[in-house]
ZAFIMI-342664 format. One record per residue: x, y, z of N, C-alpha, C in turn. Coordinates in steps of 0.001 Angstrom, whole numbers, plus 500000, padded with zeros to 6 digits. Layout:
BEGIN
XYZXYZXYZ ...
This chain:
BEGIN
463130472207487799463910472568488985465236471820488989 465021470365488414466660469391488722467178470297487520 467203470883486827467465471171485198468106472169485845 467735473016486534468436474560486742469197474397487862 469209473034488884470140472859489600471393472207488903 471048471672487784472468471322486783473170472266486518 472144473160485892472762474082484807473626474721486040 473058475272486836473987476105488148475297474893488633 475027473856488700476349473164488858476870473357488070 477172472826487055477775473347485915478759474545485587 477742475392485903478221476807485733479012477306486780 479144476651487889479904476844489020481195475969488795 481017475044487989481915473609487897483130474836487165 482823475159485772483398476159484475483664477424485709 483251478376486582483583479263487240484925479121487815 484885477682488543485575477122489136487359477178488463 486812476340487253488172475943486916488512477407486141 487475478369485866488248479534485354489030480058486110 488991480243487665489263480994488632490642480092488457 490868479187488730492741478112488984492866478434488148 493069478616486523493390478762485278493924480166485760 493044481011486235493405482430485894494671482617486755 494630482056488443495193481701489044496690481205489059 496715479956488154497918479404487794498547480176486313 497726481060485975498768482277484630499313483269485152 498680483300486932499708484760487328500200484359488325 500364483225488799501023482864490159502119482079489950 501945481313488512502744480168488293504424481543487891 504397481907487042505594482461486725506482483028488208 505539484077489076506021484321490383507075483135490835 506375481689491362506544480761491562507694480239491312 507877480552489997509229480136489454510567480664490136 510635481978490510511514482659490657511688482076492249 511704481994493352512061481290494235512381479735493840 511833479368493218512599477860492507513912478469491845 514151478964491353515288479320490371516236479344491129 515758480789492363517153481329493298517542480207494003 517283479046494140517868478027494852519093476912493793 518732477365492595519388476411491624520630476580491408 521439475604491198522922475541491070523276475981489572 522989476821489442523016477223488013522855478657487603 523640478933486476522983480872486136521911480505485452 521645479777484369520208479813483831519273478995484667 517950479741483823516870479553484699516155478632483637 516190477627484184515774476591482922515872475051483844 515013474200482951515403472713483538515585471719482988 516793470653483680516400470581484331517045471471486186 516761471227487249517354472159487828518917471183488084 519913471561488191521192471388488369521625470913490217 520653471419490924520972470959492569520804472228493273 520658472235495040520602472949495797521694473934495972 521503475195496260522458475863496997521860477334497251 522284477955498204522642479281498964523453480458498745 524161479768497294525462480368496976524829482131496510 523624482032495913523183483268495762522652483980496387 521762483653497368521808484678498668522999484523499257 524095484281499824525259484959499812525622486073499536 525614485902498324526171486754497208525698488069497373 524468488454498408523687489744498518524737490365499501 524805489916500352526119490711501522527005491227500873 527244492337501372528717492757500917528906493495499490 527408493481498788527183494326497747527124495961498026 527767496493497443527302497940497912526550498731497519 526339498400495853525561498595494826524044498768495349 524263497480495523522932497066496533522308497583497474 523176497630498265522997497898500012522610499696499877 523150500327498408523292501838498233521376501970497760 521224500888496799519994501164496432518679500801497148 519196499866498135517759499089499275517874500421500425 519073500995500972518815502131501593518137503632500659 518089504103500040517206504437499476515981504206499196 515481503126498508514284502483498589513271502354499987 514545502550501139513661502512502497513367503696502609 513982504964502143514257505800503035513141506659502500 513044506691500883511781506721499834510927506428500137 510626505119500636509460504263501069508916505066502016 509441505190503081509070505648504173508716506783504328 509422507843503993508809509306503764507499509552503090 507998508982501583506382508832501181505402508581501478 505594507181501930504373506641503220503440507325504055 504312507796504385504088508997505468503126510244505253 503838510667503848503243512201503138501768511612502627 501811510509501940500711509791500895499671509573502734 500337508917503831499274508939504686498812509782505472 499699511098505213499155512168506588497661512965505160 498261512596503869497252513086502824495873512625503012 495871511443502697495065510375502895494148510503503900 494510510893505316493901510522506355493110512268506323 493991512979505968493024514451505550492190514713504172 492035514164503370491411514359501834490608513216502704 490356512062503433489520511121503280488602511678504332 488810512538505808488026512808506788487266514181506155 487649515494505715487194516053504810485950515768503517 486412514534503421485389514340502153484288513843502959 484057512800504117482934512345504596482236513338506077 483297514596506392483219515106507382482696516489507242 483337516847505737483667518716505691482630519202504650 481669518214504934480620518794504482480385520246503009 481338519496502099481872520818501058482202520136499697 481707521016498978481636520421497379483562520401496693 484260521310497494485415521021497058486442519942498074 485566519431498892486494518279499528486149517082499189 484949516699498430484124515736497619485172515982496710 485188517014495796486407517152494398487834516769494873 487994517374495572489903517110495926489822515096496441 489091514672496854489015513669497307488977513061495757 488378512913494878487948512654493649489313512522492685 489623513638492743491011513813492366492187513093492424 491979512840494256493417512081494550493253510932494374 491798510107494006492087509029493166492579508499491571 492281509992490902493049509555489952494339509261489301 495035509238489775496147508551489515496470507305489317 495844506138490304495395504978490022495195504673488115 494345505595488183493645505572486590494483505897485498 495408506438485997496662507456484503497595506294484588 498516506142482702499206505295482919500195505979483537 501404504429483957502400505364484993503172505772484237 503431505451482671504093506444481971503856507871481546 503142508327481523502207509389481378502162509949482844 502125509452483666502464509860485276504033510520485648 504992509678485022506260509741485260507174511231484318 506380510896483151506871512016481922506523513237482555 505294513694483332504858514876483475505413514922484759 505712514711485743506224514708486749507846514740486979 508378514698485613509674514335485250509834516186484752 508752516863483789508188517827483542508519518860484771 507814518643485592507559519395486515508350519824487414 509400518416487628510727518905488900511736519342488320 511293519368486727512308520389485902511735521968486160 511057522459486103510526523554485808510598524255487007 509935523373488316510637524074489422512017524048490342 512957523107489633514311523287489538514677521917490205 514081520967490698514333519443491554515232518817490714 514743518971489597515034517924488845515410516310489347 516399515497488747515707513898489108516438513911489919 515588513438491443516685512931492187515565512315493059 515763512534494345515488511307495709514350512226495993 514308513905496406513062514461496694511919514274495397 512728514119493926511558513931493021510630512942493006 511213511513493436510971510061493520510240510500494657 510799511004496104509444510935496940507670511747496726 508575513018495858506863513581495433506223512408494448 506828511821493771505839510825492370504923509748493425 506168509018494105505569507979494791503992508510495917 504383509870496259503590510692497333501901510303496249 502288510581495190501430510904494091500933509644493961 501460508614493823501174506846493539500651506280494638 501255506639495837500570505631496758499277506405497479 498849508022497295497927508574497536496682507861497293 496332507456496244494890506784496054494796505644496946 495767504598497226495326503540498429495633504005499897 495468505138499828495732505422501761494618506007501474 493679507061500231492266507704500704491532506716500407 491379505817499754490602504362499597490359503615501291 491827503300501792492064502628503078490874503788504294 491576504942504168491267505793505275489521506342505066 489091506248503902487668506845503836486610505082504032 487761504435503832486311502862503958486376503021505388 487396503251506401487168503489507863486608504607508276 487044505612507994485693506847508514484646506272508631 484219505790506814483246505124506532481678504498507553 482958503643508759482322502563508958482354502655510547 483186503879510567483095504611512266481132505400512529 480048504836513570479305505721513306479393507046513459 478629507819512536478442508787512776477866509756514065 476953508602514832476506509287516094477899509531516790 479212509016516782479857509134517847480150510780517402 480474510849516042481170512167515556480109513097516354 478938513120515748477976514026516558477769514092517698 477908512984518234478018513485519935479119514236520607 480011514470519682481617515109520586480966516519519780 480565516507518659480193518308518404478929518059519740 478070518013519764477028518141520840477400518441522002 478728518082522849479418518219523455479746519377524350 480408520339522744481077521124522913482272520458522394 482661519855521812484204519498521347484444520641519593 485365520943519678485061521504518126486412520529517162 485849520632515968486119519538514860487871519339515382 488596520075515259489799519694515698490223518812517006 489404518967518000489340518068519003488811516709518553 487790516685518287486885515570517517487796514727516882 488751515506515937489346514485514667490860514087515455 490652514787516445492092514350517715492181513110518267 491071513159519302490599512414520055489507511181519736 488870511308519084488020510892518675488394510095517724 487973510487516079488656509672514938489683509021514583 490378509841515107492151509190514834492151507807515659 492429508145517297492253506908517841491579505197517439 490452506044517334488984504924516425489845504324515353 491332505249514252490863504557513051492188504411513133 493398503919514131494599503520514147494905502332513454 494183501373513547494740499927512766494429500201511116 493571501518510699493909501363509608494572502448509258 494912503615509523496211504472509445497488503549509304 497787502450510168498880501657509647499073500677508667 497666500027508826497708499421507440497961500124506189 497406501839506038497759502422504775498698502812504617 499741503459506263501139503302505756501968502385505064 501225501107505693502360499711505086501923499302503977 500980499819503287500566499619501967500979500516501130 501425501411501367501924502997500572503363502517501231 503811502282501744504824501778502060505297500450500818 504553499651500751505076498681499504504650499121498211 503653500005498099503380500908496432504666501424496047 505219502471497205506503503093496925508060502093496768 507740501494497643509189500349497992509177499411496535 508079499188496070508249497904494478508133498994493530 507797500457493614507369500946492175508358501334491000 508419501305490034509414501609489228509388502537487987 508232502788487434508058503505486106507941504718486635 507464505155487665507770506839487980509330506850488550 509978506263489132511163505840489863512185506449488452 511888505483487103512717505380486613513025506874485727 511772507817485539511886509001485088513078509831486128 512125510148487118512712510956488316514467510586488964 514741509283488492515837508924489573517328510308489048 517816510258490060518991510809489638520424509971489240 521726510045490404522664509258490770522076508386491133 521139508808492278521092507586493320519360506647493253 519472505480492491518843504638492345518115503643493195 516871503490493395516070502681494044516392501246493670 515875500203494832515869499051494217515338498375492956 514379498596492488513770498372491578514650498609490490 515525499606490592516502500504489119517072499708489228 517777499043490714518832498319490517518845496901490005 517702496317489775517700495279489824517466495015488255 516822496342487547516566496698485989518155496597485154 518646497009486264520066497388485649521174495844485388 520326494828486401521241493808486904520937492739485915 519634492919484931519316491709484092520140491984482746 520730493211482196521535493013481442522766492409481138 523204491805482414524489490887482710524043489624483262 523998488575482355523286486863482476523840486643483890 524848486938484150525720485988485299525120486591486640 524377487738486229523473488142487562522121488254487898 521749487063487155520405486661486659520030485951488019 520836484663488638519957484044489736520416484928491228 521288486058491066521400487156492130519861488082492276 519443488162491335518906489050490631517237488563491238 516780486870491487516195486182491197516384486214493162 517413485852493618517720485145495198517029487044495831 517405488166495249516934489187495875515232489288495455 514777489156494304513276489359494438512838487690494808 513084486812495545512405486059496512512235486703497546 513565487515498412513250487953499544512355489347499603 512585490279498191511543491222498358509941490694498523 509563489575497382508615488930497573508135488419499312 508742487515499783508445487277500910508454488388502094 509064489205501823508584490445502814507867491615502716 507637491463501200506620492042500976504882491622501270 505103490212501112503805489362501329503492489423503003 504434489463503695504765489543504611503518490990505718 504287492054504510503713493778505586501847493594504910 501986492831503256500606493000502660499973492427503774 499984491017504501499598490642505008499001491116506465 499972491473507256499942492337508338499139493314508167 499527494366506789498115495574506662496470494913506686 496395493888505860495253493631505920494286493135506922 495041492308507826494601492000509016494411493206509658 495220493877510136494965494843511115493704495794510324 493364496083508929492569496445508140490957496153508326 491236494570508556489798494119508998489608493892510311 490216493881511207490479494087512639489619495517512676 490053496452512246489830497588512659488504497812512177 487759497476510873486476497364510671485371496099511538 486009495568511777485365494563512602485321495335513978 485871496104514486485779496866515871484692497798515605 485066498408514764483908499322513970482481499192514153 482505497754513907481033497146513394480449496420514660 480816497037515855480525495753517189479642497112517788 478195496361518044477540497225518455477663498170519986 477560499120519922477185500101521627476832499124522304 477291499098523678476140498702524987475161499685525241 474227499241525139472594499500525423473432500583527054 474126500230527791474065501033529226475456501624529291 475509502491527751476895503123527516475875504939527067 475744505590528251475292506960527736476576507836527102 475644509148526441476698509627525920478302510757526363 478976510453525543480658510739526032480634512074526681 481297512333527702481037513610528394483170514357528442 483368515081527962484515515830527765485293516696528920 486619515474529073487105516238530342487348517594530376 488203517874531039489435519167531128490055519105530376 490669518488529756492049518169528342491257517923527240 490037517682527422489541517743525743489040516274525234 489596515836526336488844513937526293487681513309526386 487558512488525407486307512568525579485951510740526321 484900510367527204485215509576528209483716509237528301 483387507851528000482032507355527935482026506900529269 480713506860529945480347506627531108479116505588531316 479063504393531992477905503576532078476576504274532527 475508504294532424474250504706533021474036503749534081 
């Protein structure tokens, strides 16, 4: 018995330090780059040379810039949008619609996740040729539509998920029919994570770049721009002072989605009152639980 409580220390000891190891090979480089953008220096090297600001500065007043972060929002956001009004229908369908082709289409819209994004980008690059788009800002929003689809039906089907099912059945029992139901009913129930999957399809689209870079036209996303900015050394710690702040505001919405993510499953998971009978449906279609 002391023998196998070693061996399990042990083996937890080695778990341990695998996990910081693995830890400090993908966090440490990140890391660097907010050290850098502060350095008095174009190279990124040490030792560091002294403090300064001089490179965030340097972001104002770019137009280059300011041309490609408005885009990137404007991308972001639409997509967001399309990838979540998708999402929230391929994910209620698959656990709701009781049908062998909403199980498939659901199936489907996860694969993409799975394809590389070069192989994503080429055929899609393909395609807005053929039906005449070709590369521009509507092409970038269908790819991204396409990219950030699998984490809004992931987000939106773990909440159906975890909504019970008696409530669904009690609004058909009702008299409510499915369109009322998924009105009143579901949607409401599954708001904190409808936003979390916007703001997560929201940063899939806003950082992505290998479908970006097929599709773009003139007008370039941030990501292009910043591809474009490492070929000139002298705009290396510009380059460095802007992905700190994408970083930090990106960590920023990840953060926010996830909370409100488990917020919303944690509401989920809080049992009925025992002296909560079932929901009775106004005049407007509402549906309105009543104490016994």
């Amino acid at each position: 018995m002391n023998t196998a409580r070693i061996d399990a220390k042990q083996g937890g000891g080695w778990l341990g330090a695998y996990v910081l190891a693995y830890l400090v090979f993908l966090y440490l480089p990140i890391l660097l780059i907010p050290l850098f953008s502060f350095n008095n220096s174009i190279q990124a090297a040490f030792p560091l040379q002294g403090f300064t600001f001089e490179w965030y500065a340097t972001l104002s007043g770019n137009s280059a810039l300011s041309g490609a972060l408005a885009n990137s929002l404007v991308i972001g956001a639409i997509a967001a949008t399309g990838a979540t009004l998708c999402g929230i229908t391929v994910s209620y369908m698959d656990l709701f619609g009781r049908s062998p082709l909403a199980v498939t289409i659901s199936a489907i819209a996860r694969l993409p996740i799975l394809i590389p994004g070069v192989i994503v980008g080429i055929s899609l690059l393909i395609l807005v040729n053929l039906i005449g788009f070709g590369p521009s800002r509507t092409a970038i929003v269908l790819g991204h539509i396409l990219v950030a689809l699998p984490t809004t039906v992931v987000i939106m089907k773990s909440r159906f998920a975890a909504i019970p099912k008696t409530i669904h059945e009690a609004a058909l029992d009702l008299g409510a029919s499915d369109w009322t139901t998924f009105r009143r009913v579901m949607l409401p129930l599954s708001l904190p994570a409808i936003v979390s999957a916007f703001m997560l399809a929201f940063l899939t689209s806003f950082d992505e770049f290998i479908v970006a870079f097929f599709l773009a036209g003139t007008e370039p996303t941030l990501p292009l721009y910043i591809w474009s900015q490492l070929r000139f050394p002298k705009s290396l710690p510009t380059v460095m002072a802007l992905g700190t702040a994408i970083l930090a505001v990106s960590f920023v919405i990840a953060a926010i989605a996830e909370i409100l993510r488990h917020r919303g499953l944690a509401a989920a998971q809080r049992p009925v009152p025992a002296n909560l009978s079932k929901p009775e449906e106004t005049e407007r279609g509402e549906l309105q639980w009543h104490s016994t």
